[in-house]
N, C-alpha and C positions, 0 to 999 in steps of 0.2 A: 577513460572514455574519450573518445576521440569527438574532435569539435563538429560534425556531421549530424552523431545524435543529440549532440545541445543543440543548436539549429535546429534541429528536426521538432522539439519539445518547444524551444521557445516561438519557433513558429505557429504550434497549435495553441499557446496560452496565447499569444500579444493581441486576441481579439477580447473585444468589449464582453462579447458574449463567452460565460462559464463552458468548458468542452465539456465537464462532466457532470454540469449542475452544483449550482448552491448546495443540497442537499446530501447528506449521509451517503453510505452506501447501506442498503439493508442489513446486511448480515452486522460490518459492524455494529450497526445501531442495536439492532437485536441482542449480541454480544456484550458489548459493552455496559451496557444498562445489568449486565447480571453482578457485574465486579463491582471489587471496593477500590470508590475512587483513590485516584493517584497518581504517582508521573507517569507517562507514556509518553513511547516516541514513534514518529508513523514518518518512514523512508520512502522516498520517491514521493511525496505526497505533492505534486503538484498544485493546484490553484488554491487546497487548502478544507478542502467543505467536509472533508471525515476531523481532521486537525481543531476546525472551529468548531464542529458540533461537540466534541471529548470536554474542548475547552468551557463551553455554555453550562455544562453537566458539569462542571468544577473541577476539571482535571488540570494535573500542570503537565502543558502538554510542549512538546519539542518536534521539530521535522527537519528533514532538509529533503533538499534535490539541485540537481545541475541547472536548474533552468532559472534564472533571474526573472522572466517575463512570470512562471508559477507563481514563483515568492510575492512579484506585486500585486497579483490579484489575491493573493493566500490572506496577503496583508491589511488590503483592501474589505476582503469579507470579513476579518479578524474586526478591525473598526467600525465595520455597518453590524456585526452583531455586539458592538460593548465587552470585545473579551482579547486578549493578549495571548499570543504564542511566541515561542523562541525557535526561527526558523533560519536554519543556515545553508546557505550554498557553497556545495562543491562535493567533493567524493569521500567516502566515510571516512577511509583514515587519516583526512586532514582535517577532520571535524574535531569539535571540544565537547568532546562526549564521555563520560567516564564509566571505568569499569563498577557492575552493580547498580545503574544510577536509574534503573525505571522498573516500576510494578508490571506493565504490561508494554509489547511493539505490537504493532499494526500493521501489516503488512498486505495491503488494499489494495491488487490489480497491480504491483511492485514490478513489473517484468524489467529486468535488469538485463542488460547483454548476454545472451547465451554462454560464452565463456566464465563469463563472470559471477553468472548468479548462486549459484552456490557457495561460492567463496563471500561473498554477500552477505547470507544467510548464517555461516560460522562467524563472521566476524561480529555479527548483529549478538550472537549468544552472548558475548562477556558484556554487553551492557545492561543486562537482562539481571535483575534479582533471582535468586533462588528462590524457588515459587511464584516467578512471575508466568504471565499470561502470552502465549503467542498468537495473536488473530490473524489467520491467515485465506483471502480468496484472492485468487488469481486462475486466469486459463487453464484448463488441461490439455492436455497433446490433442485428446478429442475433440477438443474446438475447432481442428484446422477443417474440417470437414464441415464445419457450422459459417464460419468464416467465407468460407469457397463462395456457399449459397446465398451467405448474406453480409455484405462487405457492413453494411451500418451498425451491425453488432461489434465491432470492432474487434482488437487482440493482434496478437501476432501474427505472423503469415508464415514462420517457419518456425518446425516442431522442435527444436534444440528450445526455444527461449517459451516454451513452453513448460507447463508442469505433470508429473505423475503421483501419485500415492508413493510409490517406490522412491521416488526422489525426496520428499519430503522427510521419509522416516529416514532415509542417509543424513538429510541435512540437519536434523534436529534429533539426534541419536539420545539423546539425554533428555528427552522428555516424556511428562508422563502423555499419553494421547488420551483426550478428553473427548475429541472427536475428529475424524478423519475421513472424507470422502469427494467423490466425482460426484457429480450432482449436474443434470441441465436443470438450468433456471432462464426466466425472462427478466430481461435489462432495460432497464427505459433512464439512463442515466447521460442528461443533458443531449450534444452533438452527438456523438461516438462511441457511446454503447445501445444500442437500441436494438432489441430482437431475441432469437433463441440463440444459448451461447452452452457451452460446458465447462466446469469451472471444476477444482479441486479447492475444496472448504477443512481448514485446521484449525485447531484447537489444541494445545496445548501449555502443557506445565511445568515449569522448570525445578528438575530433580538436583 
């Protein structure tokens, strides 16, 4: 990942104020609260508020992402709520992450380089236990049309680093699907999600 999109990130964490809110994202929350606790690890996780909440609920939980400005605030809410994560910076395969080493990933608004994200997503499987959990929202291609009308909703602006239904079952071929769809929903998360958006919602299981 080229140093334009770290800049790009650490210039929307380095403010005082949270871009996505303190607070969960729904679907995880919703989600999570159905498993048996245990490790997880949640990519791209920026300022941290899906990562702290897993942790409050007794998960041992892990993250990275490119942005050092994320990690301090992730860090930050980690110590105003009384709870610990193991969060590293830089690009996965230079992470100390092992093969089999988590029950469930998280995968919360993740949008990863267009070229990239897929290969993302394959590499994310081998840290995955058999019969772990994949939680998965992020954009659909159909958002670009949500986005047009309403820039506060946030997301991508071009439809490669977006997501399909068809994309997802390529990239997670070996799972069982628990649940899988397009869905518009309303976002009211911090700065930069706020409004009507369309999101691809996954669930699945590792066979």
């Amino acid at each position: 990942m080229n140093n334009t999109w770290t800049q790009r990130w650490d210039d929307r964490y380095k403010n005082e104020e949270f871009a996505y809110g303190e607070e969960p994202n729904n679907y995880l929350k919703e989600q999570i609260e159905k498993l048996e606790i245990g490790t997880i690890l949640f990519p791209a996780e920026g300022e941290g508020r899906n990562a702290i909440f897993a942790a409050k609920l007794g998960w041992e939980v892990s993250a990275f992402d490119i942005s050092e400005e994320g990690r301090n605030k992730a860090l930050l809410l980690a110590e105003k709520n009384s709870v610990s994560i193991d969060y590293q910076i830089g690009e996965l395969e230079t992470l100390d992450f092992h093969t089999a080493q988590f029950n469930a990933i998280a995968l919360i608004y993740a949008h990863f380089p267009a070229a990239i994200k897929s290969e993302i997503h394959k590499q994310l499987d081998k840290f995955l236990k058999k019969d772990g959990i994949i939680i998965f929202e992020a954009f659909s291609k159909k958002h670009l049309e949500y986005v047009t009308k309403n820039e506060k909703v946030g997301g991508p602006k071009d439809i490669e680093s977006l997501f399909s239904i068809e994309e997802i079952k390529a990239d997670f071929p070996n799972y069982e699907i628990i649940e899988l769809e397009e869905k518009e929903i309303e976002l009211s998360e911090g700065l930069f999600h706020n409004g009507t958006g369309s999101v691809i919602r996954f669930i699945g299981r590792k066979k």
